[in-house]
ZAMARGU-4260 file (C-alpha; in steps of 0.2 Angstrom, whole numbers, plus 5000, padded with zeros to 4 digits):
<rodrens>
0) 5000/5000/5000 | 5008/5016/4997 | 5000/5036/4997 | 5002/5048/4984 | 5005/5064/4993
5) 5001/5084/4986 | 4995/5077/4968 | 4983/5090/4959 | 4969/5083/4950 | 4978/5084/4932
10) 4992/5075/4940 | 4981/5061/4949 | 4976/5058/4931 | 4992/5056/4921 | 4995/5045/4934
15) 4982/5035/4933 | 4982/5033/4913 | 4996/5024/4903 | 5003/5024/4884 | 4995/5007/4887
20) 4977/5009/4889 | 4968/5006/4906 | 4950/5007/4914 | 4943/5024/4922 | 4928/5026/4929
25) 4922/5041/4937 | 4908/5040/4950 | 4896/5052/4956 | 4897/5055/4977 | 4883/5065/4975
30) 4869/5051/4970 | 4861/5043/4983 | 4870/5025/4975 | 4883/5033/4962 | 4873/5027/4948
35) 4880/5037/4934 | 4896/5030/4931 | 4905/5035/4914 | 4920/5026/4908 | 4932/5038/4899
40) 4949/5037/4886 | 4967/5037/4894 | 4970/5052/4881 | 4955/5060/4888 | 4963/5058/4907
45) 4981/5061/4902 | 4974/5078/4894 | 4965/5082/4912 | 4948/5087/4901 | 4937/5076/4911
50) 4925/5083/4922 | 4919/5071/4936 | 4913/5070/4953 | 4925/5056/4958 | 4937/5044/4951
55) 4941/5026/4952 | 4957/5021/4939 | 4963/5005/4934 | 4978/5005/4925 | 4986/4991/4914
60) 5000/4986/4928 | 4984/4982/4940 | 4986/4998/4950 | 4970/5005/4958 | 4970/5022/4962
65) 4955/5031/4972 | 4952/5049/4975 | 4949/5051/4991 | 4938/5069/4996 | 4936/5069/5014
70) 4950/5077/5028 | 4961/5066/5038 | 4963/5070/5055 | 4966/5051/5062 | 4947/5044/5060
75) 4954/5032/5046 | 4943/5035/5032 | 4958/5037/5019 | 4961/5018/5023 | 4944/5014/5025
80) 4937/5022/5008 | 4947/5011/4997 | 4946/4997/5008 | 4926/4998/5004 | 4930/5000/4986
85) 4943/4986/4986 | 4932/4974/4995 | 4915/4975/4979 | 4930/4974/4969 | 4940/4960/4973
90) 4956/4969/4972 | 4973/4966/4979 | 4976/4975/4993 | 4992/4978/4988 | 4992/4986/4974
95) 4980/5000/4978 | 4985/5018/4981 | 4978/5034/4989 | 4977/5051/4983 | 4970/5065/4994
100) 4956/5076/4984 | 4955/5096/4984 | 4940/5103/4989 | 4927/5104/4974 | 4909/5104/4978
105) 4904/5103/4961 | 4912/5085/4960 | 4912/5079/4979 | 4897/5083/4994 | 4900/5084/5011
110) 4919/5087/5011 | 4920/5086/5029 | 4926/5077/5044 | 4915/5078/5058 | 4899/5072/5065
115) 4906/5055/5064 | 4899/5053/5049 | 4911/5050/5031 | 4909/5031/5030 | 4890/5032/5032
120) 4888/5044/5019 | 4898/5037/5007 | 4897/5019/5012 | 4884/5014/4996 | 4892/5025/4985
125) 4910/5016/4987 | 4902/4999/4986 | 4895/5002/4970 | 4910/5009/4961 | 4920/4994/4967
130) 4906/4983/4960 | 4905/4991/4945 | 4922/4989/4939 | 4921/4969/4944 | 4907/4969/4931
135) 4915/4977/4918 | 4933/4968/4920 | 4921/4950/4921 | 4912/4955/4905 | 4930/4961/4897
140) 4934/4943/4902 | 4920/4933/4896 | 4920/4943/4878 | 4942/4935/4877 | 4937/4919/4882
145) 4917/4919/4874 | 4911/4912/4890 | 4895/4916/4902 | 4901/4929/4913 | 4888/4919/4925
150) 4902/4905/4924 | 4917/4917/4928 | 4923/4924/4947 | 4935/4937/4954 | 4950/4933/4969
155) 4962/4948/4973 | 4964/4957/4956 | 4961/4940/4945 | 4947/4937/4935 | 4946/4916/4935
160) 4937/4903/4925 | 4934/4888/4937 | 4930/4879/4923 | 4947/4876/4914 | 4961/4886/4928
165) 4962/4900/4917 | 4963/4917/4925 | 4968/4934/4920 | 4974/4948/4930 | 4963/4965/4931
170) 4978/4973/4923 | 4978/4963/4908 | 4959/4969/4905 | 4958/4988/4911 | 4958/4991/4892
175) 4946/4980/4886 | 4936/4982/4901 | 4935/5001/4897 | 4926/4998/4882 | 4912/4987/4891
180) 4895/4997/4893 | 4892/5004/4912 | 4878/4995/4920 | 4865/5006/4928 | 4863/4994/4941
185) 4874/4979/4950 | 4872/4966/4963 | 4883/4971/4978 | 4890/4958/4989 | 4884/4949/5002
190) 4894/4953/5018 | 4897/4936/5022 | 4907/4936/5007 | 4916/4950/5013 | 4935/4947/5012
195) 4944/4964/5018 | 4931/4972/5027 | 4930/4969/5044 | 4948/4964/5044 | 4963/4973/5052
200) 4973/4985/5039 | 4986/4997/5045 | 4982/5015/5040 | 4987/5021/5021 | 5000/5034/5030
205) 5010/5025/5044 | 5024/5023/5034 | 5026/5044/5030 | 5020/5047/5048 | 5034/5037/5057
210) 5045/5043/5044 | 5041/5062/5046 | 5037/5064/5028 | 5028/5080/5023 | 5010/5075/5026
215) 5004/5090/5039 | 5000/5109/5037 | 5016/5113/5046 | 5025/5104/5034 | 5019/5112/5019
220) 5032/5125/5010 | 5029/5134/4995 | 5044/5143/4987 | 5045/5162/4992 | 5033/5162/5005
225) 5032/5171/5021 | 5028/5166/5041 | 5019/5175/5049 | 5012/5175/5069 | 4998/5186/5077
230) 4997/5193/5093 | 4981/5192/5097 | 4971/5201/5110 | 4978/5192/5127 | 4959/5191/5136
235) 4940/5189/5129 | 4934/5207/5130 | 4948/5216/5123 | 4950/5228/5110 | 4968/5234/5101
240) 4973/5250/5109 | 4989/5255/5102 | 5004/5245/5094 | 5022/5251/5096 | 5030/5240/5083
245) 5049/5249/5080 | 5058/5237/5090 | 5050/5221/5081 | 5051/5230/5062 | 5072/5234/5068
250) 5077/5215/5070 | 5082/5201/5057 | 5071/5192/5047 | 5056/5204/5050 | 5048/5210/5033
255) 5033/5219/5040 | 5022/5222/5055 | 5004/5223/5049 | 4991/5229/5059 | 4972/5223/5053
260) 4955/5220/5065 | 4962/5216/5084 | 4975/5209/5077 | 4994/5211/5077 | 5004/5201/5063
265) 5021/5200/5062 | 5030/5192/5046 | 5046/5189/5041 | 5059/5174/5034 | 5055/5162/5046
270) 5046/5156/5061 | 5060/5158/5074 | 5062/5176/5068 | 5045/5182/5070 | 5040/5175/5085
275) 5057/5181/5094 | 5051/5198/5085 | 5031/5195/5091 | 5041/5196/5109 | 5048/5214/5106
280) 5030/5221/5099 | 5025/5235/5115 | 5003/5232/5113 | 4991/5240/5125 | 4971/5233/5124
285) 4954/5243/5132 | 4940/5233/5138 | 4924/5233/5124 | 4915/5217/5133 | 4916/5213/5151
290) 4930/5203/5159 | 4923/5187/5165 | 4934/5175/5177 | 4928/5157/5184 | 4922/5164/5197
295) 4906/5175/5189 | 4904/5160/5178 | 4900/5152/5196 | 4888/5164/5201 | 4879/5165/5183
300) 4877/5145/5183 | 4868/5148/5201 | 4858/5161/5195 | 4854/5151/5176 | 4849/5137/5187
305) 4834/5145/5196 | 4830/5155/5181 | 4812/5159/5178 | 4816/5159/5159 | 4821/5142/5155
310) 4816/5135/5138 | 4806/5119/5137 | 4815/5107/5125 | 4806/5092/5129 | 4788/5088/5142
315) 4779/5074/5144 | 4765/5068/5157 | 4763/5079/5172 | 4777/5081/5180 | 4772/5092/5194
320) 4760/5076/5200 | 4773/5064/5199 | 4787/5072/5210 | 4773/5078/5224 | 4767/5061/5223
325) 4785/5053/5226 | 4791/5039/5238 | 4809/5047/5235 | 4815/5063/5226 | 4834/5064/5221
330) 4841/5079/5216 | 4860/5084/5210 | 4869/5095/5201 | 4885/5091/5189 | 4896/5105/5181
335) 4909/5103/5166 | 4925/5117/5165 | 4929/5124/5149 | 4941/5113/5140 | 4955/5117/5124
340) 4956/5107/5108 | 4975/5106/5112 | 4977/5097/5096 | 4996/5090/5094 | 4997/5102/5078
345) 4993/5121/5083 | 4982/5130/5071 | 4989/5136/5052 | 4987/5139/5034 | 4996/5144/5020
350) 4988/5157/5010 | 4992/5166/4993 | 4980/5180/4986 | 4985/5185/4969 | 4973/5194/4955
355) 4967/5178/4947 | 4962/5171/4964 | 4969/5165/4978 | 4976/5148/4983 | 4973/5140/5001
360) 4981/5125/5008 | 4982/5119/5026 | 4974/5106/5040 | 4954/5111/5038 | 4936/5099/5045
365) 4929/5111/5035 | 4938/5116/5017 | 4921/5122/5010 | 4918/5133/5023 | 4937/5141/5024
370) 4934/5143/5004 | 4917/5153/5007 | 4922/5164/5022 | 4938/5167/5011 | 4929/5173/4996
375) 4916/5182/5006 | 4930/5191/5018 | 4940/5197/5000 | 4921/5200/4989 | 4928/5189/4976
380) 4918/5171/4967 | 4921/5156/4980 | 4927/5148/4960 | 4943/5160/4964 | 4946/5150/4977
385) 4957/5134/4979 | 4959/5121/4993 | 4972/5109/4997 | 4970/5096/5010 | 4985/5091/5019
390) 4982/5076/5033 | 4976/5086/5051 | 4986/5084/5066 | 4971/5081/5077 | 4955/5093/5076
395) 4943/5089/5089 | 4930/5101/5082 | 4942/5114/5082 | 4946/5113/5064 | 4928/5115/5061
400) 4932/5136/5062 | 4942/5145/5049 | 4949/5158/5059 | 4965/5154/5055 | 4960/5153/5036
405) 4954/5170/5035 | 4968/5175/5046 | 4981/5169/5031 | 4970/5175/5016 | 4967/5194/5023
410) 4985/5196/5030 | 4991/5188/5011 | 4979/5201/5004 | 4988/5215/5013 | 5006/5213/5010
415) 5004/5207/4994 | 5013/5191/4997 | 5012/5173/5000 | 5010/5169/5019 | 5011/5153/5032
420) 5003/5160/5046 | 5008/5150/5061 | 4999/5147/5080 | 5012/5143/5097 | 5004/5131/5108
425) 5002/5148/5120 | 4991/5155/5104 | 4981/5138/5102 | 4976/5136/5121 | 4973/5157/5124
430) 4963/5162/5109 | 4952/5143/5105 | 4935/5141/5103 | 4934/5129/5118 | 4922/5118/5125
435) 4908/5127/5133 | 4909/5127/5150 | 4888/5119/5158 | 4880/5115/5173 | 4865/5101/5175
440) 4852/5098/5187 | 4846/5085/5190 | 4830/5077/5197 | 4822/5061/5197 | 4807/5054/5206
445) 4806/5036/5212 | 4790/5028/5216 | 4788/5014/5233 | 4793/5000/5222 | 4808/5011/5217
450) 4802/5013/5198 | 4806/5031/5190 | 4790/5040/5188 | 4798/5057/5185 | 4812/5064/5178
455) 4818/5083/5176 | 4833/5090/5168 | 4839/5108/5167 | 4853/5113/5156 | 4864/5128/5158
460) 4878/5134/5149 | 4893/5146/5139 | 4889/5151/5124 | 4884/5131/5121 | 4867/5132/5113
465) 4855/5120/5118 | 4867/5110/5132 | 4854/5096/5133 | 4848/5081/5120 | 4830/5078/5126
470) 4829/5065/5114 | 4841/5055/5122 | 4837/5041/5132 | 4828/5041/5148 | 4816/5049/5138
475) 4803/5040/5131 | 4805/5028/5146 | 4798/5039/5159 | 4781/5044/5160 | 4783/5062/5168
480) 4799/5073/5160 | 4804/5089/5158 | 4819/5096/5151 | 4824/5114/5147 | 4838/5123/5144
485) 4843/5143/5149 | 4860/5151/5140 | 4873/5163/5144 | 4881/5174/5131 | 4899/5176/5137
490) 4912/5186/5126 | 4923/5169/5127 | 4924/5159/5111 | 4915/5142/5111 | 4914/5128/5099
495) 4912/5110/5095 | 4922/5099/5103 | 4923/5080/5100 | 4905/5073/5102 | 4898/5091/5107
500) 4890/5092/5121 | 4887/5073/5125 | 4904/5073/5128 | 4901/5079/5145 | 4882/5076/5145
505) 4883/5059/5146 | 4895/5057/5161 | 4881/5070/5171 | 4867/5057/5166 | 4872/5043/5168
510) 4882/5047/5184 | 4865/5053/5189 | 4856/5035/5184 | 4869/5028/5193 | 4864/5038/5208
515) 4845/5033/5203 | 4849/5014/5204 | 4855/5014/5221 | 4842/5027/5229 | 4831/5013/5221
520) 4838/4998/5227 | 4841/4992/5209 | 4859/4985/5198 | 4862/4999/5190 | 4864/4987/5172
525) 4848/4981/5178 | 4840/4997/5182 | 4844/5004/5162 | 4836/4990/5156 | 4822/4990/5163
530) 4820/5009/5158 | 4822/5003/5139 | 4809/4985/5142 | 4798/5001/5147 | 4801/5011/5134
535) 4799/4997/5122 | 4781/4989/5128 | 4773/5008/5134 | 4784/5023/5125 | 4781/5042/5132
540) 4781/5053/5117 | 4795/5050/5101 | 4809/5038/5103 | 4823/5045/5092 | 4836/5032/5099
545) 4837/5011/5096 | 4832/5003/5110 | 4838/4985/5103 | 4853/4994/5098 | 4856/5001/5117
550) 4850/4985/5125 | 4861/4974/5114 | 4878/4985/5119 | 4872/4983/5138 | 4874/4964/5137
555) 4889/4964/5128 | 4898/4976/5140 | 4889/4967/5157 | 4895/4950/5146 | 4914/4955/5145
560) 4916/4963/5160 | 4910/4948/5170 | 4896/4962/5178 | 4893/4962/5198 | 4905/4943/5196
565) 4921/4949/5201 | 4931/4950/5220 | 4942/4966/5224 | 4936/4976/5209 | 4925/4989/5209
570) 4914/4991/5193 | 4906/5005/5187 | 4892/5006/5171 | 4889/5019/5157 | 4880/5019/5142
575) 4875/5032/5128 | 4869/5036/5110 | 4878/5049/5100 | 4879/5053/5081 | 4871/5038/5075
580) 4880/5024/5085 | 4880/5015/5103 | 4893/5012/5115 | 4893/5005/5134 | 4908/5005/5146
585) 4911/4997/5164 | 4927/5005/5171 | 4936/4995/5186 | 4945/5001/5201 | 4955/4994/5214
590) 4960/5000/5230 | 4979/5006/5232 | 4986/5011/5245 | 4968/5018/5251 | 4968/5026/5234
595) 4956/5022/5221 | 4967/5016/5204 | 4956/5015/5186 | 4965/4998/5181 | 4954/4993/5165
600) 4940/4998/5154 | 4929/4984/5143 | 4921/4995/5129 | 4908/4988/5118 | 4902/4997/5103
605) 4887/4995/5091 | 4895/5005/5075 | 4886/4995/5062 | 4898/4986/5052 | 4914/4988/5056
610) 4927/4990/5040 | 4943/4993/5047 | 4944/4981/5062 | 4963/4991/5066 | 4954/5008/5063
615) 4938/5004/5074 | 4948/4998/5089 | 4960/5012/5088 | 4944/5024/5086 | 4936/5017/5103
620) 4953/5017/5113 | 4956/5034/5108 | 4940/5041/5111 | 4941/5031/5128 | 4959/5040/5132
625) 4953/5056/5126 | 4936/5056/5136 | 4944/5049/5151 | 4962/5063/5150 | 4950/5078/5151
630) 4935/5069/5164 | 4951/5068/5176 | 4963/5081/5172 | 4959/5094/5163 | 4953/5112/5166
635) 4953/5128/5158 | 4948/5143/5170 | 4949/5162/5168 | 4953/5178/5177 | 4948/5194/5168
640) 4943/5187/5153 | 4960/5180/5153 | 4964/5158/5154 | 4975/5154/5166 | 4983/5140/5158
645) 4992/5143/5143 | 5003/5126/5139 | 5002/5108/5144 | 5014/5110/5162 | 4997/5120/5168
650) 4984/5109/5157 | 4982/5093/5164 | 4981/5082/5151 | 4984/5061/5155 | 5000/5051/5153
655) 5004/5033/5145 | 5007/5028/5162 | 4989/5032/5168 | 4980/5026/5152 | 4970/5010/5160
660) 4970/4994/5151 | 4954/4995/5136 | 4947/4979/5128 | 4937/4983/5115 | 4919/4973/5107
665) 4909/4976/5093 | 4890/4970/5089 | 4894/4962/5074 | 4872/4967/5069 | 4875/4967/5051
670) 4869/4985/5047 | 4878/5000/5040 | 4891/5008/5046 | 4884/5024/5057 | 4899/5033/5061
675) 4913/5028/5076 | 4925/5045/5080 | 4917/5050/5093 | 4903/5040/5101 | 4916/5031/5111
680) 4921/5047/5120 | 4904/5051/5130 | 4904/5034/5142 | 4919/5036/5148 | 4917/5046/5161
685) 4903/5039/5169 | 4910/5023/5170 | 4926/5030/5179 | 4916/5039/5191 | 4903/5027/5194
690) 4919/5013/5198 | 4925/5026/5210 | 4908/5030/5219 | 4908/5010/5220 | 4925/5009/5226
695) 4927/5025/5239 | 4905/5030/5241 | 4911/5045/5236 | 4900/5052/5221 | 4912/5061/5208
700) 4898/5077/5199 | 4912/5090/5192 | 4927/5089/5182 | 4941/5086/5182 | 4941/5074/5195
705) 4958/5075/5203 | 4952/5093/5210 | 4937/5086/5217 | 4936/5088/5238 | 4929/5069/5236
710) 4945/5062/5227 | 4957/5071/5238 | 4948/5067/5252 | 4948/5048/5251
</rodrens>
């Protein structure tokens, strides 16, 4: 397997055509099943004249090339892609190569990476190109040796005749096979025939990645370009005073010091030069919104909490009745800091804005909307405008903005000149769009035989828009429940942030079922399950998750884990439904030294089908580590609109010697693939904090953890 790396689209083709003919095909990613395939001349793709949404080649040697649209940021979809098309295809692995496409929305949809959700959206679309070239290289076949192509079958990249031994390679009939009709319609494989998928395939780049080969937005250099870094206002609620920039313009390197919005750029030769000149820049900022430290977003959260002015997301039944007609009311409260992308690669993006148009290249979730913003910030056609993916060192939601897009295209526009613009780590953590910071409160009403006849949740947060999912289960499964939501509109920059707003969501919920099941008496596996038997035989309103789907991940976790069987080990239980898929977790802990120590996680997943076996596992584990880092350590707080951590020796991200021990299951259901990059993130903390509680009976509601009085304490 090898990856083509920086190719344009003219290049991709003359690479996939040869003086010796071969088959092309270009798909369509914008039909719902890619049914308008065309099948076009080597001259034609050596000219770069074709106009296509997507392309599959072929070429005589047996090479299979696949344009690949989507940004890679570690969710595996540049290995999975071609793994799908390979599979209907009956390729050989080995022979198959990569190339990473612009952005082009006339030819691609949904260029994006987040939401969980590339390989659903192009999972039918994939298969049916790979199929497509089987049937034509069968047909090819059957026409040389005037058989049935009913009596012929395809093994990795051969085209056989059981009847007589005879096979041919896919190579030997691209160009014969290219002059074979497209059908409108083919048979897809069965997925018990499935040879590739569901199997375990190193990622497409490891080799350039361990190798440090030029694959990230750092890495990229164009030929007479500048760097350039921004001093950017140092707290939320400041406006550029004045700038004193002699001492910066006076030293080596330094081209220019440009002044534009509240920001402060300084560029010159090299990335060492200006941000030892950055240092030397004398800027003074006046307040235009207020200051807000951690400790008014206390107060506010109080205040939100007892609001008057809440808005109803989500009621069923009377709920009033059922809590004044309680055996037992519980009632708590769980709060989530602010928290940074703190990606491994700080933002940047290369930018050069000519007369003709500009070019754009750089680590972007979101390349269409960077070209739009772009093209609406300059008042030229988005067509002006080019993107260039390079592979993302780590997103998170952050990459979804294109701050730092616009930042290269309009400083670019200014000096006339072609510019990296470049973030430190400081730049990354200080001026984010960050998780929003939220508080829950929680009530639940128990009746004498311990059931849940009521439920009420209420949702406050920073800039985080609705902070609730009242579709999410319990609901459906209570008969009384409401949940609202009020908001706070701070001057700090909030975003997505991987699985937005489950991400800490789910550890307040199910922390709070957990806290449910014992007030009631009830295993807390137990508990869940007969919430969703209830929800199943006598539903409340619209369900909008799986309850077959939940229940099924439930066993499997309780299975693994040998729930409620073990000695010494305290178990905790989460589960939860986000963007399309279900996971469930059981953390353990055991007592060290009177301390409570996470030694393992069992993690079982209910993606749909899984096609990279490698890719999936590493998708849960990370999203396990990640979910589990931040739940314990980190925090992000503020002082006069100011954030008080600024690099990773003051934000408390995990270790590799505190990562736990993760065995990971799937629920091999058969079904689609629904999407895996960040539904393994939400449980995590739950079950961590609900193996604590079991361990220590001290109940874990704010993060990070290790600040809690309740951890120190034990």
């Amino acid at each position: 397997m090898s990856t083509l790396s920086k190719p344009s689209r003219r290049n991709f083709m003359k690479l996939a055509a040869t003086a010796g003919g071969g088959l092309f095909l270009g798909f369509s990613w914008t039909g719902s099943l890619a049914s308008a395939l065309e099948v076009v001349s080597d001259t034609a793709i050596a000219a770069g004249e074709i106009n296509f949404n997507s392309y599959l080649a072929l070429s005589p040697d047996g090479i299979l090339t696949i344009l690949s649209p989507n940004p890679e940021l570690g969710q595996n979809i540049k290995t999975s892609f071609p793994m799908i098309v390979a599979e209907e295809l009956d390729a050989d692995w080995t022979k198959v190569k990569v190339v990473q496409a612009p952005l082009d929305t006339k030819k691609f949809e949904r260029q994006v990476t987040g939401g969980s959700g590339a390989v659903p959206h192009s999972w039918e679309r994939l298969r049916k190109a790979g199929a497509t070239a089987r049937h034509m290289l069968v047909e090819a076949a059957a026409k040389r040796w005037k058989v049935p192509a009913s009596a012929l079958k395809t093994e990795n990249g051969f085209v056989l005749n059981p009847a007589n031994g005879k096979k041919l390679s896919y190579g030997e009939l691209a160009t014969e096979a290219s002059k074979v009709p497209v059908p409108e319609n083919v048979k897809l494989k069965d997925p018990k025939d499935f040879k590739l998928i569901g199997t375990a395939v190193r990622n497409v780049d490891n080799h350039e990645m361990v190798t440090g080969k030029p694959l990230y937005g750092l890495d990229f250099y164009k030929e007479g370009m500048l760097f350039a870094m921004i001093q950017r206002p140092t707290a939320f609620g400041l406006k550029l005073k004045s700038v004193d920039a002699a001492a910066a313009k006076a030293m080596p390197g330094i081209v220019d010091v440009v002044t534009f919005k509240n920001n402060v750029a300084v560029v010159g030769k090299s990335t060492w030069q200006v941000n030892k000149a950055r240092k030397a820049l004398k800027v003074e900022y006046e307040p235009e919104a207020a200051l807000e430290s951690s400790a008014d977003h206390d107060r506010i959260f109080k205040e939100l909490l007892n609001s008057p002015n809440a808005e109803v997301r989500r009621k069923d039944g009377d709920v009033e009745a059922a809590f004044k007609s309680a055996a037992k009311v519980i009632k708590s409260e769980y709060q989530c800091p602010f928290l940074s992308h703190s990606p491994m690669e700080p933002m940047n993006f290369f930018a050069h804005v000519r007369p003709d148009g500009v070019e754009l290249v750089g680590p972007t979730q979101t390349p269409e909307r960077a070209r739009d913003q772009v093209a609406e910030l300059l008042k030229i056609a988005p067509k002006k405008v080019t993107v260039q993916l390079t592979r993302l060192g780590g997103g998170f939601g952050r990459r979804l903005s294109a701050d730092f897009a616009l930042e290269a295209a309009e400083l670019s526009s200014i000096i006339k000149a072609p510019v990296k613009v470049i973030w430190t780590r400081e730049d990354d953590m200080t001026g984010g769009t960050y998780r929003p910071a939220v508080r829950y409160r929680f009530e639940a009403a128990l009746d004498a035989n311990g059931n849940m006849i009521g439920y009420k949740l209420r949702g406050v947060g920073m800039n985080s828009g609705n902070p609730t999912r009242e579709d999410n289960f319990p609901s459906g499964a209570v008969d009384n429940l409401l949940i609202d939501s009020v908001e706070h509109k701070s001057p700090i920059t909030t975003g997505p942030w991987r699985a937005p707003i489950t991400n800490f969501l789910a550890f307040a919920e199910q922390s709070f079922l957990d806290e449910v099941a014992h007030a009631a008496g009830k295993d807390p596996v137990q508990f869940r399950l007969e919430l969703l038997d209830k929800a199943k035989k006598t539903p409340v309103g619209e369900i909008k998750y799986d309850i077959n789907r939940m229940k099924g991940v439930i066993e499997l976790a309780a299975e693994k884990s040998g729930w409620g069987k073990k000695k010494g080990v305290a178990q905790g239980f989460s589960v939860y439904f986000s963007h399309r898929s279900y996971v469930a977790q059981v953390g353990e802990v055991v007592m060290e030294n009177k301390k409570p120590v996470l030694t393992k996680i069992y993690a079982a997943s209910d993606c749909g089908m899984v096609v990279n076996l490698s890719g999936a596992k590493q998708q849960v584990c990370g999203g396990i580590v990640d979910g589990l880092s931040h739940a314990m350590y980190s925090n992000l707080t503020f002082k006069n609109g100011a954030p008080e951590q600024q690099n990773f020796n003051s934000y408390r991200l995990i270790r590799m010697k505190e990562i736990p021990e993760v065995e990971v299951h799937f629920v091999n259901n058969g079904i689609d693939p629904t999407g895996l990059g960040e539904p393994a993130l939400p449980p995590t903390g739950g079950a961590v904090a609900n193996a604590i509680f079991k361990a220590t009976g001290k109940r874990l509601r704010s993060q990070p953890f290790v600040e809690q009085e309740e951890l120190k304490t034990v």
